[in-house]
N, C-alpha and C positions, 0 to 999 in steps of 0.2 A: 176598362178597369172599374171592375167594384168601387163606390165611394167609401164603401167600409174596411177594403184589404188593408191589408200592411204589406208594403212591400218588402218580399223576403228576397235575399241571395245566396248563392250558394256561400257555405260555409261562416254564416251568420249567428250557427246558435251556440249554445252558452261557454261552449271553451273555444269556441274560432275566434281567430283573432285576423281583423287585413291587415296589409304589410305595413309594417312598424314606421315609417317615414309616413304615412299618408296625413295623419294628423297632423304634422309641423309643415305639411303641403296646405291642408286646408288651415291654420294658425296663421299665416305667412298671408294668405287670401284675405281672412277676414281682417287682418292689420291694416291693411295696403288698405280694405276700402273703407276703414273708421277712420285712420290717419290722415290720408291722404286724400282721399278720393271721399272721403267723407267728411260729416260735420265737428267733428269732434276739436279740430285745432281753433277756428272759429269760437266754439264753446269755451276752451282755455285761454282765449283772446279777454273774451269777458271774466271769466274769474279774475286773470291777472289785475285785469282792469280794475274791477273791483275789490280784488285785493291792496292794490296799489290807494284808493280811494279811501279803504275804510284806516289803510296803514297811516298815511298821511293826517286824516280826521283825529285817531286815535292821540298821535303825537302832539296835533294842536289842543286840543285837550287834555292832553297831561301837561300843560305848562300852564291851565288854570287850575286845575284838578286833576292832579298828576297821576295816570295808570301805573299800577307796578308794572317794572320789566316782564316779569315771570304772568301777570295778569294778561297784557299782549300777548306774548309768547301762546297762552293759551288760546285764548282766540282767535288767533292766526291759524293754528293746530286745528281747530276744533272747527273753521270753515272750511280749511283744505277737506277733511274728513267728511262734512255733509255736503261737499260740491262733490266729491270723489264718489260718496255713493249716492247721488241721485244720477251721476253718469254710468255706472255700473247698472243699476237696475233697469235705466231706459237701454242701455244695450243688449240686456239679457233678456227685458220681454220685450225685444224687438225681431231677436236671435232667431228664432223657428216662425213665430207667426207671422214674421214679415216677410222671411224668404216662399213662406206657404201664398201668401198672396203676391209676392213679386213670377211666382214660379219658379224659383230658383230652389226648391226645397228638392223637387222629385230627382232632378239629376245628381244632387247631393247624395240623395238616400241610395241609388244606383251603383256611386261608385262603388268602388271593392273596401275604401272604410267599413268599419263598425261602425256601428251608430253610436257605441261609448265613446268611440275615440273623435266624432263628428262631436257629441256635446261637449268632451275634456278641451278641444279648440276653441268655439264657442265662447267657454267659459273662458278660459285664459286670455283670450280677447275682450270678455267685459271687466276683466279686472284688471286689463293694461289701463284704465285712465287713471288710480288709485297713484303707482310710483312716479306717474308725473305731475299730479296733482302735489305730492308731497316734495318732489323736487322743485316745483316753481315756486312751496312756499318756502321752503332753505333761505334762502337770502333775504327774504323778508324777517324771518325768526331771529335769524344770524345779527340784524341791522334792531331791531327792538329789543333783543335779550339786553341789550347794552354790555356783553360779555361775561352775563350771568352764567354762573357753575351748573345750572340746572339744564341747561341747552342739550347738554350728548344726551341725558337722562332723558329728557321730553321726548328729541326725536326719536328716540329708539323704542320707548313705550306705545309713540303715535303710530311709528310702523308696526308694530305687531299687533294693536287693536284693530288699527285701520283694516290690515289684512283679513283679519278674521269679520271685520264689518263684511268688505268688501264680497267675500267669500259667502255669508248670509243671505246679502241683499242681491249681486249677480245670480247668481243661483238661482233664490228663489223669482227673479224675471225671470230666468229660463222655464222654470216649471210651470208658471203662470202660463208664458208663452206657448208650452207644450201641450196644455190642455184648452187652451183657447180656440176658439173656432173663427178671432177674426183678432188683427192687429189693435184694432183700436181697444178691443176687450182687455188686451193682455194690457195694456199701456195704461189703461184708467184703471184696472186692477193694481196695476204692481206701483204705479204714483200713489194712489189713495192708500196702499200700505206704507210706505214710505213718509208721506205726510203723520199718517196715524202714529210712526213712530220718532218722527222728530219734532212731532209740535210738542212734546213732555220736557225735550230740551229748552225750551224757551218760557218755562215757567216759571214764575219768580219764587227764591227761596222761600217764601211762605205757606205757598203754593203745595210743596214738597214734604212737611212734618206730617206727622202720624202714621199710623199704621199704613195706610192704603199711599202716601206718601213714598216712605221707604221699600214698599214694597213693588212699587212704580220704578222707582230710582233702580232697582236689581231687575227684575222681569225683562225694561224695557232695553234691548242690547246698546242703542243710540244713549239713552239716557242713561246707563248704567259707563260708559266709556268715558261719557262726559261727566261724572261725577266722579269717576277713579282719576281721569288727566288733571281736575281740577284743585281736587287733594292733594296729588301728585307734586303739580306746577305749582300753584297759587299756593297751596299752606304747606309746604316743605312736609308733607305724613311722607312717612314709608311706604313702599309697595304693598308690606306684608298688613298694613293697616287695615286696608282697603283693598285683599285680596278679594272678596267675596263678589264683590262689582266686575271683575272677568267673567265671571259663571257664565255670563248671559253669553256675552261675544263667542266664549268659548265654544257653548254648547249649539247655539244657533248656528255657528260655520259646520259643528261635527255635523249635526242635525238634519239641515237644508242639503249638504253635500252629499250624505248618507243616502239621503231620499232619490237626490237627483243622479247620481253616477249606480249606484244599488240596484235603485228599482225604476227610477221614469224613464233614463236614458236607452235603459235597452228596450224598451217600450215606443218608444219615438216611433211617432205613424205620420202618415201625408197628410191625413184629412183633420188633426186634431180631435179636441174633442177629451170627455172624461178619459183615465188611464183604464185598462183593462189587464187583466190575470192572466195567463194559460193562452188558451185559442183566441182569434179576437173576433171570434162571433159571440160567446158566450157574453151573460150579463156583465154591465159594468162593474169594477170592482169599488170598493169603499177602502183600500189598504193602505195607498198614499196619503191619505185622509187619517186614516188610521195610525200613521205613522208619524204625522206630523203632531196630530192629537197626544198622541202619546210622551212626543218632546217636549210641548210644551207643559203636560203634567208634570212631568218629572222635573224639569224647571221649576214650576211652582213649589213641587214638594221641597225639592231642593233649598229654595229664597223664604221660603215660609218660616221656618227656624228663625232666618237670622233676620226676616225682619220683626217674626215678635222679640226676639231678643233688642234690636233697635226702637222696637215701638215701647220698651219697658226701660230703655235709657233714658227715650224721650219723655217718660211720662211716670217718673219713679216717685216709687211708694211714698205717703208722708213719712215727716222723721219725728220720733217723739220729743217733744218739747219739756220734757219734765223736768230734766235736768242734764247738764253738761258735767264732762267728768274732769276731773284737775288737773290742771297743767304740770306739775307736781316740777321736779327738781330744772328747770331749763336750765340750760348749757351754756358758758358764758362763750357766745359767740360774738366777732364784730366785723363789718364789711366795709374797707374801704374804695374809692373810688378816684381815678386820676385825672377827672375831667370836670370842670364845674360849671362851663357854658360852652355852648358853639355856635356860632352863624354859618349857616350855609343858604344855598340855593336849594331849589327842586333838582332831583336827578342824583345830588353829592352826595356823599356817604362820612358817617363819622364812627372811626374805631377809637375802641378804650377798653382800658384795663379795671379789672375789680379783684379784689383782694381780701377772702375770707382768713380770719385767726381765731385760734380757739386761745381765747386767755384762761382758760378756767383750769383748773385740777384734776379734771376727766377727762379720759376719752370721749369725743362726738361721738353722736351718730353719725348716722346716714345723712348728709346733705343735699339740699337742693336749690341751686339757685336760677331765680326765675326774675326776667325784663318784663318793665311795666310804662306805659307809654301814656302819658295823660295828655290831653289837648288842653289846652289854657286858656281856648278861643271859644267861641259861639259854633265853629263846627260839629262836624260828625266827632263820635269816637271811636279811637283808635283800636284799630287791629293790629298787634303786634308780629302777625304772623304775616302782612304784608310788608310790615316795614326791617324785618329782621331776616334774616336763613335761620336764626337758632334762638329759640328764645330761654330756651333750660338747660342746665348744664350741672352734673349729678356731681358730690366730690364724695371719695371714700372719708370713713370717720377719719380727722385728725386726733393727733393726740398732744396732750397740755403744752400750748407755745408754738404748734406747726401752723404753716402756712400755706395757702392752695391761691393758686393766681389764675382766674380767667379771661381770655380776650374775647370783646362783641366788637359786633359791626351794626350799624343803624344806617339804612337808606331816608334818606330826607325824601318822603312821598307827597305831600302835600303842604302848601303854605300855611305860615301860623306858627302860634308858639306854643309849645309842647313842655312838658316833664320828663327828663328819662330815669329813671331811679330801680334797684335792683330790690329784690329781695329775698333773705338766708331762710328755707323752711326746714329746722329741724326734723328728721325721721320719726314719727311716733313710737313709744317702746311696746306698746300693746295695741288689739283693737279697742278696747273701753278706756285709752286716753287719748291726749292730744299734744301740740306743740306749741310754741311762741316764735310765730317769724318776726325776724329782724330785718328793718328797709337800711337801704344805705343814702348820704346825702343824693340830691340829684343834681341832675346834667339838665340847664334851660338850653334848650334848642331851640334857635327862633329859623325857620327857614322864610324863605323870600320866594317868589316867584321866579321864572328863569325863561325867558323865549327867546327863539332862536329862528328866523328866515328858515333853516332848512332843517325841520324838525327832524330831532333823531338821526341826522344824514340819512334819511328815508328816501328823498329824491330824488335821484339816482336810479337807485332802484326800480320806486313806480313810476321813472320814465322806462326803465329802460329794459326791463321785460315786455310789457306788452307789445313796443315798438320791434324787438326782437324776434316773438312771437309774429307780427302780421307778416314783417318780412319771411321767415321761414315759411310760412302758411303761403305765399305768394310765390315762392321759389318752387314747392313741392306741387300744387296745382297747376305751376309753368307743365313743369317734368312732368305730372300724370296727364292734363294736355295732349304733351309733344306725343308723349309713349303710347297714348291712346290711338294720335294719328298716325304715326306710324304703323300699329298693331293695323287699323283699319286698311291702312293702302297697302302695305303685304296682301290681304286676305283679299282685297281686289285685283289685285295682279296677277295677270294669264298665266 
């Protein structure tokens, strides 16, 4: 055999299809030998573990410096997801270059499969470690949310970036692997992109402003996920806030998938090596290249808008200081409040009511009322957007003598003693005027410290997955074992 053919078989080319079952033959194959037969459950041994570790850590530190629920919640998320695709990538450029030097690849390419339908297996084997990885962290999410509302919302958003990560980063292992000429190439290729694109996750919010900032934050698909879950999770935005931070997930799963089932998969050769056009003696081609080139411009073009629109949020024009324009007729508005102190602990929550009236002669405007959270202590200050789900809350104009009643909720996040006091921002009647907001008395909140032996009822838990885990991983090495020997002394038998 030529080192340069490509093994052809009959009814291979471009509307032949082999028989529709062979794919969920060879899928079934490559399961049995990641699951079972290979490392992969081992490797979820450790995440658990470490899941279990960083859960547990997290909890004894928020009873000095209390994590919000939805804070956890997101980093639990947000490991599952870069454990999930650093198992997908190492399985995708393990996928062809490894079976090319196990020798396992030629009789592959033999059978009566396609070679679409050889890479469509493939892939959905490197993207099996993703829903497991998200179902080992379920119960860990479930046990930190503290049975915060935002729980369905998170994991449903997690699954559908996840997948599209997954989808990116499997993938593009495969195609690394496809054009490699030795395993270890494809494997410090497709690590060293994977790194390249999550160390952006780990940089500190400072790190992140400006131009070249924001536009990092969208490009980069890891760090653009993790910046929408975190809005998401941690500061209660809308989806549609921080629609623009999908682009990347989005486009990079169409993108890499395009490339690989399109154009590399039916190109799939024994020997590796650059992808090629037409005949495969002819020059190599530059099209794959060409094509991924081309995704990632339009990306750019795409994120380029919106992050000079971000970079002009962040860095807005001065305001002329000449002069302010009059407040002219305010409204007599007054706000009252049903709560004037509370003690609690870390973890407790305190609800109250407030009570906007219009005493005046006129109709309001448009109101807006808005939670303000002072620390009274030597600590940090407060973010209200950790310690509340809502921190404004819109009322239609009243009219002379009505009355609009709103209820909050206040999570006690950290010890110390705090302010919680409201305030009424009349609507402007024009742009070249302004308003006179109104605060209402406050709420002293003193929280206390709060620990607990078995933080969060976490413990449990990170006993009792991983132990769960080694057993299942010991039962299923029994049974591939047995089935092994078995298989062997049939095939020795006269």
């Amino acid at each position: 055999m030529n080192s340069g053919a490509v093994i052809d078989r009959p009814g291979e080319g471009a509307g032949a299809r082999g028989p529709s079952g062979l794919w969920w033959l060879i899928l079934r194959k490559e399961l049995a030998d990641l699951w079972i037969g290979g490392r992969l459950l081992p490797l979820l041994i450790i995440f658990a573990i470490l899941m279990s570790v960083t859960s547990i850590l997290n909890e004894l530190e928020s009873q000095v410096s209390l994590i919000p629920p939805k804070e956890m919640v997101f980093l639990t998320l947000l490991s599952s997801i870069s454990f999930a695709m650093l198992l997908s990538v190492v399985i995708g450029a393990d996928s062809i270059s490894g079976e090319r030097e196990r020798a396992t690849l030629e009789p592959l390419l033999l059978s009566p499969a396609t070679r679409r339908q050889i890479v469509i297996a493939k892939l959905l084997a490197a993207l099996s470690p993703w829903p497991i990885a998200l179902l080992l962290s379920i119960p860990y999410v479930v046990v930190l949310s503290k049975g915060d509302d935002i729980l369905p919302v998170a994991l449903a958003w997690t699954a559908l970036l996840g997948s599209l990560l997954a989808v990116a980063f499997a993938g593009f292992g495969m195609l690394v692997s496809m054009w490699s000429r030795s395993n270890r190439t494809s494997l410090f290729v497709s690590l060293f992109v994977y790194l390249l694109f999550l160390v952006p996750t780990q940089f500190p919010g400072s790190a992140q402003k400006g131009a070249l900032g924001y536009a990092l934050q969208q490009v980069d698909p890891m760090q653009a996920s993790s910046e929408f879950l975190e809005k998401l999770i941690v500061n209660n935005r809308a989806p549609q806030e921080r629609f623009t931070y999908l682009v990347a997930a989005i486009l990079s799963a169409a993108v890499i998938a395009g490339v690989l089932l399109l154009y590399a998969a039916p190109r799939l050769r024994l020997e590796g090596g650059s992808p090629r056009l037409g005949r495969p003696r002819r020059r190599p081609a530059r099209v794959g290249a060409l094509i991924v080139v081309a995704g990632l411009v339009s990306l750019g073009a795409l994120v380029a808008p919106q992050s000079h629109a971000l970079a002009s949020i962040a860095d807005p024009a001065p305001v002329s200081q000449a002069s302010h324009p009059a407040i002219g007729d305010a409204p007599s508005l007054e706000i009252s409040i049903d709560m004037e102190y509370a003690a609690v602990k870390t973890g407790d929550s305190i609800e109250f009511n407030t009570e906007v009236t219009n005493s005046g002669a006129a109709t309001s405007p448009k109101l807006l009322v808005a939670m303000n959270i002072v620390n009274l202590g030597k600590g940090d200050p407060v973010d209200p957007e950790d310690w509340s789900p809502e921190r404004t809350q819109r009322i239609d104009p009243l009219e002379p003598g009505e009355r609009a009643e709103q209820s909050w909720k206040v999570d006690a996040i950290l010890d110390g003693n705090y302010m919680v006091y409201m305030t009424v921002i009349p609507a402007p009647g024009a742009v070249d005027a302004t308003s006179l907001p109104i605060s209402s008395p406050g709420i002293h909140m003193t929280v206390a410290a709060f620990q607990n032996t078995n933080p969060g009822g976490v413990l449990p838990i990170a006993l009792g997955i991983p132990i769960a885990l080694i057993v299942l991983t010991l039962l299923l090495r029994r049974y591939w074992r047995r089935d092994r020997t078995k298989g062997a002394a049939s095939d020795s038998a006269p």
